[in-house]
C-alpha positions as a Markdown table, in Angstrom:
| # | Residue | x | y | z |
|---|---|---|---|---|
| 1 | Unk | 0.0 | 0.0 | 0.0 |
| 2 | Unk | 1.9 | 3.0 | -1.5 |
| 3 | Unk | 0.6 | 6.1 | -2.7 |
| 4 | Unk | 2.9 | 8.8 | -5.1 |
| 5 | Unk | 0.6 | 11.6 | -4.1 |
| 6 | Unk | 3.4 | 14.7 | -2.8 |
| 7 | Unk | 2.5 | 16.0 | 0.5 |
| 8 | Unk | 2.1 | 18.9 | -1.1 |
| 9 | Unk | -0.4 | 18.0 | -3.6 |
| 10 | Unk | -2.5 | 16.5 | -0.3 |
| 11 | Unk | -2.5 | 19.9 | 1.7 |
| 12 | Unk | -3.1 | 21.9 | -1.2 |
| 13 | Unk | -6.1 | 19.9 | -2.3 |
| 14 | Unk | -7.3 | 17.3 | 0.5 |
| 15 | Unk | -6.5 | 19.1 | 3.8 |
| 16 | Unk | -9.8 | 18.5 | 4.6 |
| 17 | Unk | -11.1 | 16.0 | 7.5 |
| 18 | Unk | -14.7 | 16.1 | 6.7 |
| 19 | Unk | -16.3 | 15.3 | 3.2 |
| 20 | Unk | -19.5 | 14.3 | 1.2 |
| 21 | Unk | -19.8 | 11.6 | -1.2 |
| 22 | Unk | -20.8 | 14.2 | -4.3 |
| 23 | Unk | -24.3 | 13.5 | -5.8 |
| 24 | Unk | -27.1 | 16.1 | -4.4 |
| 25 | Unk | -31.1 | 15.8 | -4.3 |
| 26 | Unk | -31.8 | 17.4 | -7.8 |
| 27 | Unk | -34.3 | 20.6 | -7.1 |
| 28 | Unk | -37.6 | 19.7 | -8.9 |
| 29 | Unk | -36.7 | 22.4 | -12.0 |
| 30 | Unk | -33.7 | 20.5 | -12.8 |
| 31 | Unk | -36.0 | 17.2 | -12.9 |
| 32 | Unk | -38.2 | 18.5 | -15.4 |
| 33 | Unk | -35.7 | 20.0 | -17.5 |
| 34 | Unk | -34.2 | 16.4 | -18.1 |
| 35 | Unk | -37.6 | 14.6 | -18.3 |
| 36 | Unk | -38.5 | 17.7 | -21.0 |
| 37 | Unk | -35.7 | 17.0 | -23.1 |
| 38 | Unk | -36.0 | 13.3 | -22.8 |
| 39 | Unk | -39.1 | 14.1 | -24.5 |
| 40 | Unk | -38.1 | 16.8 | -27.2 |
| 41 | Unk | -39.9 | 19.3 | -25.0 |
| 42 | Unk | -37.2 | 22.1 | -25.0 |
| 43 | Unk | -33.6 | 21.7 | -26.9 |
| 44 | Unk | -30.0 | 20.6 | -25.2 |
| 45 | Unk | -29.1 | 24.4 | -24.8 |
| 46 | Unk | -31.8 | 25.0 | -22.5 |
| 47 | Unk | -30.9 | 22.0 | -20.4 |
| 48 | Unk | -27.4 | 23.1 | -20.2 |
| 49 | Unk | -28.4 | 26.4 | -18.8 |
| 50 | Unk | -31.1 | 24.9 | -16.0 |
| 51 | Unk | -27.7 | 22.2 | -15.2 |
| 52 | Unk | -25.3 | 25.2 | -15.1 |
| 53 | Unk | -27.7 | 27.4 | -12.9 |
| 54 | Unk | -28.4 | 24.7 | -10.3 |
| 55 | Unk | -24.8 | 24.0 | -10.3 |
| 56 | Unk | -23.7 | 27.6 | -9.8 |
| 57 | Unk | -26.6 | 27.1 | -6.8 |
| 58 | Unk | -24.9 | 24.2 | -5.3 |
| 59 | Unk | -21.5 | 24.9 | -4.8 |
| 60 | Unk | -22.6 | 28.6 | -3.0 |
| 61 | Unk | -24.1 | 26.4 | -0.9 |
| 62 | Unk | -21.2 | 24.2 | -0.3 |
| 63 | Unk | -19.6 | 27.4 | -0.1 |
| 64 | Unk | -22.2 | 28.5 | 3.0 |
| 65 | Unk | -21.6 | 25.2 | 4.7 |
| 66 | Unk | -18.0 | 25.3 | 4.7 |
| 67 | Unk | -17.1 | 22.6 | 2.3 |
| 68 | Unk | -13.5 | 23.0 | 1.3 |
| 69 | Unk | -14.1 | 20.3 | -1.3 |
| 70 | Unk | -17.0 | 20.5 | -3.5 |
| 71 | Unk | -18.8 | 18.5 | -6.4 |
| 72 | Unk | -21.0 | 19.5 | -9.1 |
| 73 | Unk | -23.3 | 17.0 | -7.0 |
| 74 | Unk | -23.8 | 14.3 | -10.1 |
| 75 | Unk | -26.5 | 17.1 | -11.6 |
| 76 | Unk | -25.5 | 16.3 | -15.1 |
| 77 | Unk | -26.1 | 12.4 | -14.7 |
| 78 | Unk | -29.2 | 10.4 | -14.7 |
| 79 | Unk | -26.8 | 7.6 | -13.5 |
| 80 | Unk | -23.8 | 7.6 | -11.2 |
| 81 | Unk | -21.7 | 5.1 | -13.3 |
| 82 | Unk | -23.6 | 4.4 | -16.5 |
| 83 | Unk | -23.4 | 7.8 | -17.6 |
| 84 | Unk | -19.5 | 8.0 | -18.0 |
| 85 | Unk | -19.0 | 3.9 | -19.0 |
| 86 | Unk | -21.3 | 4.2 | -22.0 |
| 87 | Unk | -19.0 | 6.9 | -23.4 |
| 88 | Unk | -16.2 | 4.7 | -23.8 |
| 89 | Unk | -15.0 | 3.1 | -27.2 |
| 90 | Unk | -16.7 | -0.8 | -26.7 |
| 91 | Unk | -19.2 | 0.1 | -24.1 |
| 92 | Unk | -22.9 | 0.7 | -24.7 |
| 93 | Unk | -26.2 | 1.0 | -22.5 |
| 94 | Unk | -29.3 | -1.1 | -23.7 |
| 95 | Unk | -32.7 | -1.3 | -22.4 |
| 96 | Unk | -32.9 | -4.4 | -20.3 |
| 97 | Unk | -35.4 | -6.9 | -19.7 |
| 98 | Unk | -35.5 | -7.0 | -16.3 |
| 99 | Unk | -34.9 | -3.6 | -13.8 |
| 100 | Unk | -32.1 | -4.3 | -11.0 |
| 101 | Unk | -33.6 | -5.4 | -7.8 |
| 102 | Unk | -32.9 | -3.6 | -4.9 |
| 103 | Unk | -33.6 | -4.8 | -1.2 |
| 104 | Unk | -37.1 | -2.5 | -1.6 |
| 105 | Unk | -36.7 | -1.0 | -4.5 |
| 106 | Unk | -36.4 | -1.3 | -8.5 |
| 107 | Unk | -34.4 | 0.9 | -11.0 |
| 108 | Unk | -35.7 | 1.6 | -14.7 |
| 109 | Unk | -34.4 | -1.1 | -17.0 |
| 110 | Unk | -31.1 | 0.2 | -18.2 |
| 111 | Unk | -27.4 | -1.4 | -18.2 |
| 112 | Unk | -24.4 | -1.3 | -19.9 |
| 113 | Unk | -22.7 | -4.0 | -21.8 |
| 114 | Unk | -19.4 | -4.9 | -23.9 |
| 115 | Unk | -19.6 | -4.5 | -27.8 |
| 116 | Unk | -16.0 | -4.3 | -28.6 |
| 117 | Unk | -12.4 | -3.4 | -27.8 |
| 118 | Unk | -12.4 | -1.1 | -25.1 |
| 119 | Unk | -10.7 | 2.6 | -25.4 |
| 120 | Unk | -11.3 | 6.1 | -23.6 |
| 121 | Unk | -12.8 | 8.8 | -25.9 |
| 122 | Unk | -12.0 | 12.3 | -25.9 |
| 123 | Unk | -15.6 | 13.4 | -26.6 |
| 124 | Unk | -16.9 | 12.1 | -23.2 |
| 125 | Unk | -18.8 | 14.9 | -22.1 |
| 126 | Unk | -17.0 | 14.6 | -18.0 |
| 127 | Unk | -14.2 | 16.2 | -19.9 |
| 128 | Unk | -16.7 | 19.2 | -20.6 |
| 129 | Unk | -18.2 | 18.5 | -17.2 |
| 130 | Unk | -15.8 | 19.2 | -15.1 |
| 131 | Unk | -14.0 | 22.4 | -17.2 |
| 132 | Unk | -17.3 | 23.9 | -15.7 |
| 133 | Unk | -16.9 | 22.6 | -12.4 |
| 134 | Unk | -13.0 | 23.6 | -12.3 |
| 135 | Unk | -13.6 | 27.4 | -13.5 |
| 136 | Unk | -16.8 | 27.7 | -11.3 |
| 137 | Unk | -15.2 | 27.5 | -7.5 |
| 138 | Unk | -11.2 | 27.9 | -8.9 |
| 139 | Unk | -9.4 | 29.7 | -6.0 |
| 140 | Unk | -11.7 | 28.9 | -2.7 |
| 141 | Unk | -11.8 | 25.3 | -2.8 |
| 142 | Unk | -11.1 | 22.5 | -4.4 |
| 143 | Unk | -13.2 | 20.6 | -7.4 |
| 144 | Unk | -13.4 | 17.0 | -6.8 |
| 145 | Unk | -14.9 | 14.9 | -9.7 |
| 146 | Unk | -16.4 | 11.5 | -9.2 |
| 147 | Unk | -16.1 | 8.5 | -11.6 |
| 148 | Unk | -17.2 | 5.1 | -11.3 |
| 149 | Unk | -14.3 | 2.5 | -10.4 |
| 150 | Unk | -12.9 | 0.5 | -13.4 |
| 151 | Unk | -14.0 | -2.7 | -11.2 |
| 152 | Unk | -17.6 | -1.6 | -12.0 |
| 153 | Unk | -16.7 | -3.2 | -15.2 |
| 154 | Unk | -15.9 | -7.1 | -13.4 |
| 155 | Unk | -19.2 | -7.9 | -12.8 |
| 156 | Unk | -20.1 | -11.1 | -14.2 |
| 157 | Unk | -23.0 | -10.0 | -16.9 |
| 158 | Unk | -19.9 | -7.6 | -18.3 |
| 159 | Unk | -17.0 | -9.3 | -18.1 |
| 160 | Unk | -18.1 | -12.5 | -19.7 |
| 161 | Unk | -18.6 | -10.7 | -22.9 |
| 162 | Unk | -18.5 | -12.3 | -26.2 |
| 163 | Unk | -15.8 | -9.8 | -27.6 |
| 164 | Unk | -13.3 | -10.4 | -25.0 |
| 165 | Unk | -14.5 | -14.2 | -24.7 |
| 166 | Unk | -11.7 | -16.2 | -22.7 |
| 167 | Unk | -8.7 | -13.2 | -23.0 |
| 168 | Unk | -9.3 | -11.9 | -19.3 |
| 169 | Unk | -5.8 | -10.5 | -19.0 |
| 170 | Unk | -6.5 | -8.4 | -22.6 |
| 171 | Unk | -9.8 | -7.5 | -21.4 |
| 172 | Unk | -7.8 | -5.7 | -18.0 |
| 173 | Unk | -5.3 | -4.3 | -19.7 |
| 174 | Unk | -7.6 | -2.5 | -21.8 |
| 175 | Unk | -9.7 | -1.6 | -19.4 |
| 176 | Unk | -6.7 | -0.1 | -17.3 |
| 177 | Unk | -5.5 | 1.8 | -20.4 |
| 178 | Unk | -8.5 | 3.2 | -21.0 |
| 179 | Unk | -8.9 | 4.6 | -17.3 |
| 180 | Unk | -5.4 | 6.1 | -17.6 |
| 181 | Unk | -5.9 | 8.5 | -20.4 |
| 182 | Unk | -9.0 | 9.0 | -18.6 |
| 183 | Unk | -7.8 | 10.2 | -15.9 |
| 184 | Unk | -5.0 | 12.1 | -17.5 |
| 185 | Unk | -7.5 | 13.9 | -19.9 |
| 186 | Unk | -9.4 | 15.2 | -16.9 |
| 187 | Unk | -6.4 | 16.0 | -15.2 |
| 188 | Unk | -5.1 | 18.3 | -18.6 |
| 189 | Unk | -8.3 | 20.1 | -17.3 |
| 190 | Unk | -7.1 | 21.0 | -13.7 |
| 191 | Unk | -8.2 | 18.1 | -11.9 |
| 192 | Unk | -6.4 | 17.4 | -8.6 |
| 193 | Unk | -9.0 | 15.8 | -6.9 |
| 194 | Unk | -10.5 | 12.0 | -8.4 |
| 195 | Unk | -12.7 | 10.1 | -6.6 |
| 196 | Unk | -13.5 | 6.8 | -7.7 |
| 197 | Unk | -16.9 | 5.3 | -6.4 |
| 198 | Unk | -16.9 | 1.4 | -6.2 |
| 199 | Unk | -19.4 | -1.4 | -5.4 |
| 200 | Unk | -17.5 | -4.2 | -6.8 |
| 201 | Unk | -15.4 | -4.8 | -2.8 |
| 202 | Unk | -18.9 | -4.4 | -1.5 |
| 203 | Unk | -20.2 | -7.1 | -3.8 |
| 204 | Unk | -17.2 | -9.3 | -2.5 |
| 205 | Unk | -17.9 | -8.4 | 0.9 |
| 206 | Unk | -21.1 | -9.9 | 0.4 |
| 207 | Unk | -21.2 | -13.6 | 1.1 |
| 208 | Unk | -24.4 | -14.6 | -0.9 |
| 209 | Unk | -22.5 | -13.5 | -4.4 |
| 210 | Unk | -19.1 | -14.6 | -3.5 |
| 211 | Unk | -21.1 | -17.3 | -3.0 |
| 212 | Unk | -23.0 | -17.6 | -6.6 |
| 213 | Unk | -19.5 | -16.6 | -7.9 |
| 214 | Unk | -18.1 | -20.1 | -6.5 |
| 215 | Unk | -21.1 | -21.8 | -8.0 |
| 216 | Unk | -20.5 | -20.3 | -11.8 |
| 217 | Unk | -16.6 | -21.9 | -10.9 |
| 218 | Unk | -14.8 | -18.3 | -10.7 |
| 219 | Unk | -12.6 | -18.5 | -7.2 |
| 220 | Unk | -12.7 | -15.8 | -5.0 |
| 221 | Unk | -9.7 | -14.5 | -4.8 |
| 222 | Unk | -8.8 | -14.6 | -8.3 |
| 223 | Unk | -11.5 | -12.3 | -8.5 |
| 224 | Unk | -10.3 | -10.0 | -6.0 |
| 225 | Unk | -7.0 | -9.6 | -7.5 |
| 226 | Unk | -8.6 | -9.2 | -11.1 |
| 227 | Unk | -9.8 | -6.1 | -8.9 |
| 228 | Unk | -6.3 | -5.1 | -7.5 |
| 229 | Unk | -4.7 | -5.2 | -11.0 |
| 230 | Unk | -7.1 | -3.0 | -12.7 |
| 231 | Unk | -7.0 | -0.5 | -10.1 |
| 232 | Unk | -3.3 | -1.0 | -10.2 |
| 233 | Unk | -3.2 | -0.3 | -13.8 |
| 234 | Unk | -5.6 | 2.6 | -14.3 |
| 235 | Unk | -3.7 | 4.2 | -11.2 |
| 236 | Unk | -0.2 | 3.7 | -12.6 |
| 237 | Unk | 1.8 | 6.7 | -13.2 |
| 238 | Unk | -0.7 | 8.8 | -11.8 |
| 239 | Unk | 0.3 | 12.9 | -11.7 |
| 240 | Unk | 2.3 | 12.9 | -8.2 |
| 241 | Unk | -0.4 | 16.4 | -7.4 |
| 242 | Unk | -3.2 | 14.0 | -7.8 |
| 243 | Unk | -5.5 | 12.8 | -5.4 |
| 244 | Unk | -6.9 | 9.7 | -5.3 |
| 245 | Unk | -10.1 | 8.7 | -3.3 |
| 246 | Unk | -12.1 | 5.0 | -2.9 |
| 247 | Unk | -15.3 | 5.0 | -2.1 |
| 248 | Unk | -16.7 | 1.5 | -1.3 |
| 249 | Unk | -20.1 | 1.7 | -1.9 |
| 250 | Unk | -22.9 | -0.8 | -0.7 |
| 251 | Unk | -25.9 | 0.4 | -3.3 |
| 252 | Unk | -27.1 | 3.6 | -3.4 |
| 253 | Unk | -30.9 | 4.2 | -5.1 |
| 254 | Unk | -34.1 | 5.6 | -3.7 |
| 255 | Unk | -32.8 | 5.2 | -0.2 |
| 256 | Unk | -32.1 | 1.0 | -0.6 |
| 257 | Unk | -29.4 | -1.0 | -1.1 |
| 258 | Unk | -27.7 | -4.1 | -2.5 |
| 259 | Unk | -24.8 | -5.5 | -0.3 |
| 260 | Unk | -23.9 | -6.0 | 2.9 |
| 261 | Unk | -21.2 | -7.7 | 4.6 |
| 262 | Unk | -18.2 | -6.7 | 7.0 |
| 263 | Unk | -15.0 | -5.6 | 5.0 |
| 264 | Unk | -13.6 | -8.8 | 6.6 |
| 265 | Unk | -12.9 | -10.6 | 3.3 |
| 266 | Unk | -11.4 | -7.4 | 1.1 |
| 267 | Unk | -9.4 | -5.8 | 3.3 |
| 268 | Unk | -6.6 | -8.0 | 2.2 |
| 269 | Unk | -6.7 | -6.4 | -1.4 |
| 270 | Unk | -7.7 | -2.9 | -0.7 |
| 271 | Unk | -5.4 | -2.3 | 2.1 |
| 272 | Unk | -2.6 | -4.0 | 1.4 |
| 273 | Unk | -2.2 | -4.3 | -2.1 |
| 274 | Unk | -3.9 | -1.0 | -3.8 |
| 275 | Unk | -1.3 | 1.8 | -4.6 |
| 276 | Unk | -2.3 | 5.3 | -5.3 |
| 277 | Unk | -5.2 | 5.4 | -3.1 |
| 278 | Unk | -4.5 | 8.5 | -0.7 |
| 279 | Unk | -8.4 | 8.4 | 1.0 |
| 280 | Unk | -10.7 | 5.3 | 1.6 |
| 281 | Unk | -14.2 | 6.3 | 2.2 |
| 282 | Unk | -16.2 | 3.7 | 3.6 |
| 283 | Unk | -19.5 | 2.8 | 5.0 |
| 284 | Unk | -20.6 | 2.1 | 8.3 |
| 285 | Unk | -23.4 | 3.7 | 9.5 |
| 286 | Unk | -25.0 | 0.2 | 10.0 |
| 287 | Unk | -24.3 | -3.5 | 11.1 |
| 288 | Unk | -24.2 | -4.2 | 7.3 |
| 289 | Unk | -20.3 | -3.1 | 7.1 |
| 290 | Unk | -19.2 | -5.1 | 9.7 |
| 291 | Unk | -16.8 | -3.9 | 12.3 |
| 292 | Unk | -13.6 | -1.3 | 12.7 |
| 293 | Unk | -11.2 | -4.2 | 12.6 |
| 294 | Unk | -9.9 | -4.2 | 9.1 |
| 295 | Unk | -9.0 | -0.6 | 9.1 |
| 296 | Unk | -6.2 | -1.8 | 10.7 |
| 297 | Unk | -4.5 | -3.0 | 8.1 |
| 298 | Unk | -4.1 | 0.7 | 7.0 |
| 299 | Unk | -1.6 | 1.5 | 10.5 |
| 300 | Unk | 2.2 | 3.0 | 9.7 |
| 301 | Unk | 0.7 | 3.9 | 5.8 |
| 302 | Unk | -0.3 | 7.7 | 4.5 |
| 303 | Unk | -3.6 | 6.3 | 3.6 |
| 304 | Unk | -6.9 | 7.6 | 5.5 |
| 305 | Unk | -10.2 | 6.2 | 6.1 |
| 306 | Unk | -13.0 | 8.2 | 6.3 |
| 307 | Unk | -15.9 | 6.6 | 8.7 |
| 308 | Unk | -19.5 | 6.9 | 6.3 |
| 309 | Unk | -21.5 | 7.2 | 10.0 |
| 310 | Unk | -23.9 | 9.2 | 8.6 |
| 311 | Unk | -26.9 | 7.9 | 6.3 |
| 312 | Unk | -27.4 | 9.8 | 3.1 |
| 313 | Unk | -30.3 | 7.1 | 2.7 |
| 314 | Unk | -32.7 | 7.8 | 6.4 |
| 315 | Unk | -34.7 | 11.3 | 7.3 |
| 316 | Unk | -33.3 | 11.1 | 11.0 |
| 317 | Unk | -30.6 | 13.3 | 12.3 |
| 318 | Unk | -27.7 | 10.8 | 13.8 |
| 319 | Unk | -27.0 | 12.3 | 17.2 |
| 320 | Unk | -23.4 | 13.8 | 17.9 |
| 321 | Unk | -22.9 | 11.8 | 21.4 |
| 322 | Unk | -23.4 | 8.6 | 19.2 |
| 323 | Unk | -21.1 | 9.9 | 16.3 |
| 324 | Unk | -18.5 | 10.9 | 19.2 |
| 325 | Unk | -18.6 | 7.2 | 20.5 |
| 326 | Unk | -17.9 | 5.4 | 17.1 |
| 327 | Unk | -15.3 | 8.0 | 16.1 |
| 328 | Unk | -13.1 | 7.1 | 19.6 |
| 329 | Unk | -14.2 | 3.4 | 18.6 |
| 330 | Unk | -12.1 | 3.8 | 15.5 |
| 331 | Unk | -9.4 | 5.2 | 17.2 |
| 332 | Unk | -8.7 | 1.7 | 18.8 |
| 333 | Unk | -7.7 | 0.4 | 15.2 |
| 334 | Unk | -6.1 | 3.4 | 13.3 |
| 335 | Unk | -4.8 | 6.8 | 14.9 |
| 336 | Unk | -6.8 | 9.6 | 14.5 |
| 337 | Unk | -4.9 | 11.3 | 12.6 |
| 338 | Unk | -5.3 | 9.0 | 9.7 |
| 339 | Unk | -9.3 | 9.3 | 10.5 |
| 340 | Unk | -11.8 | 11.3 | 9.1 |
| 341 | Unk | -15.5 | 11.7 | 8.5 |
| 342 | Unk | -18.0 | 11.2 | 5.7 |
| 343 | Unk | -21.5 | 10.3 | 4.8 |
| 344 | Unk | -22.4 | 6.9 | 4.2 |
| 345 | Unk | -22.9 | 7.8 | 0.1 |
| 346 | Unk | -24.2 | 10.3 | -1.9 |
| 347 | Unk | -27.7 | 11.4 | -1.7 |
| 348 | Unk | -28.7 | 11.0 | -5.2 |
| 349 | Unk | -26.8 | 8.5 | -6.8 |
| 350 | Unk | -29.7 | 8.5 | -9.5 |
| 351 | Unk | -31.4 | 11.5 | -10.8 |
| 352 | Unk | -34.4 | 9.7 | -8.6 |
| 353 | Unk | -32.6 | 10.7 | -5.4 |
| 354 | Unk | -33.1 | 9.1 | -1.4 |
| 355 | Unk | -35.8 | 9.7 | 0.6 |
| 356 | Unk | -35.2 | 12.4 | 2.3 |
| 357 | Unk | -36.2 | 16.3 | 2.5 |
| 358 | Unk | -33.6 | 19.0 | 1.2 |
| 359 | Unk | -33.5 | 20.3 | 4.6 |
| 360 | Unk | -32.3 | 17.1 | 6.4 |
| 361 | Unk | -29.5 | 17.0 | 3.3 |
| 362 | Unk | -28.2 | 20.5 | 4.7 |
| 363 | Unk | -28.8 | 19.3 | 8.4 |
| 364 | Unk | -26.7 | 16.0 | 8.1 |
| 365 | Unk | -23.5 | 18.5 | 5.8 |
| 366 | Unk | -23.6 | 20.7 | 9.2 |
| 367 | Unk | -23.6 | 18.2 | 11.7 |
| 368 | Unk | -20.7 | 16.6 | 9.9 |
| 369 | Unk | -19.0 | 19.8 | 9.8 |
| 370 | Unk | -19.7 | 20.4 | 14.1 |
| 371 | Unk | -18.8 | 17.0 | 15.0 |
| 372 | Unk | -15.2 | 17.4 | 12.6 |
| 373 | Unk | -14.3 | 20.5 | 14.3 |
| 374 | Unk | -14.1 | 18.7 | 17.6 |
| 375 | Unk | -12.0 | 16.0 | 16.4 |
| 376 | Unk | -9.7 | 17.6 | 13.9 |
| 377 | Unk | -9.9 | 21.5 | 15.2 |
């Protein structure tokens, strides 16, 4: 576990010790706008200009609350992941039979699959993206951008493609090519702050699919290091004045979820065999994600871990005395200093959002931001 991010680069960009996740509750306008070009209703122009408004909203609200890193809070994408995969050379999205099930709820039938050799492309529109983000809070904070991991790709329905049939190692190293000119075309555009966002360890913390993944005759921990190399590769070379978050993600749509499982299992891989992750941010705002033990892993590194113990997904307002008590829990496993505090995932990691109010949104940013100052004054 080795990270080529300067010190420099992390106090210039990441000094931070409290942080969101990114995606926003989209106001109601902005809804509408997307539905009424969906339906020819008004033209892309338009669209653009309710997107950039909202936006321009957003971060002087961010601004207002304090948060020295901001996000354009996903209000460009329909989808968290799906909207930046399906711009790459070999990947498309198709209407799907059946929606993905969550524990109580049901997305629109939409996926992504395989169609050929796999290659960034310069007209992705995050380029475009985040040029707005970047010039819109340059010189009072810093622009983080969130992308899907390159492990969203190693689920089972996409990685056994017909393209790439048996050539698994050609399908990674494509894949990891592809991330790095990615992520050296947003950096060209003043990015200094990535975050990749991640279910794939969540799926492997999950003991039902490892489970199915025995039964189909993959092993487990092939798997896992599948998910170490491509990481490995699309993080190689990075820019030393990069930063580089994970976020481990358990599901994230209309307030449900998909996973659940302690980070027993992948601590092995992400903690001891990533490089060029500077940040973990990882859930645990419910028995779902297990204990603090595997954090541990992470002692006498640079790396931090962020503790996602507050729900982006319930109404209720956590309660500072219980935050307090899990923080100095944590502290038992890795020093404070390395600690740091985040929500549990975005709040709208579809254009459908969780169910919560816009107020409660704000509340849970502020009590993050009272709690932090206690801990890391």
């Amino acid at each position: 576990m080795q990270s080529n991010t300067s010190p420099h680069a992390k106090t210039q960009y990441a000094n931070n010790k409290v942080e969101h996740i990114g995606s926003f509750l989209r106001a109601l306008k902005l809804k509408k706008a997307r539905y009424d070009f969906a339906d020819r209703v008004i033209y892309e122009e338009t669209l653009r200009q309710v997107e950039d408004a909202e936006i321009d909203n957003l971060i002087d609200i961010q601004l207002d609350l304090d948060c020295s890193v901001m996000t354009d809070g996903d209000f460009r994408r329909a989808w968290w992941h799906f909207d930046f995969l399906e711009q790459f050379n070999g990947i498309e999205s198709y209407k799907t039979r059946d929606c993905l099930k969550y524990k109580n709820a049901i997305t629109k039938p939409i996926d992504i699959r395989v169609t050929g050799k796999i290659a960034w492309s310069d007209e992705n529109t995050s380029l475009i993206h985040y040029r707005y983000l970047h010039k819109a809070i340059e010189g009072f904070a810093t622009a983080k951008y969130c992308i899907p991991s390159p492990t969203m790709l190693l689920f089972p329905h996409i990685r056994n493609n017909r393209f790439y049939a048996d050539r698994m190692h050609e399908y990674i190293a494509d894949i990891g090519k592809a991330y790095q000119d990615a992520i050296q075309a947003l950096y060209q555009e003043g990015c200094r702050y990535l975050q990749l966002n991640d279910e794939f360890w969540a799926y492997l913390s999950d003991q039902e699919y490892r489970a199915n993944e025995i039964r189909s005759g993959m092993s487990i921990d092939d798997l896992a290091l599948l998910g170490v190399e491509i990481l490995n590769l699309a993080l190689k070379d990075k820019p030393e004045d990069l930063f580089i978050s994970l976020h481990v993600d358990r599901g994230n749509f209309c307030s449900s979820w998909l996973y659940q499982g302690s980070y027993d299992f992948v601590s092995e891989y992400i903690f001891e065999q990533l490089d060029n992750v500077d940040r973990f941010l990882l859930e645990f705002d419910t028995e779902r994600a297990g204990g603090f033990e595997p954090i541990s892993k992470l002692k006498n590194t640079k790396a931090e871990v962020f503790l996602g113990l507050i729900s982006s997904k319930k109404e209720y307002l956590e309660s500072e005395e219980d935050i307090f008590q899990r923080i100095d829990e944590a502290t038992q496993f890795l020093p404070i200093e390395q600690l740091g505090l985040c929500l549990q995932s975005g709040f709208a990691s579809t254009e459908e959002g969780n169910k919560i109010s816009y107020d409660t949104q704000w509340e849970k940013i502020k009590l993050m931001n009272k709690v932090g100052k206690k801990f890391w004054p």
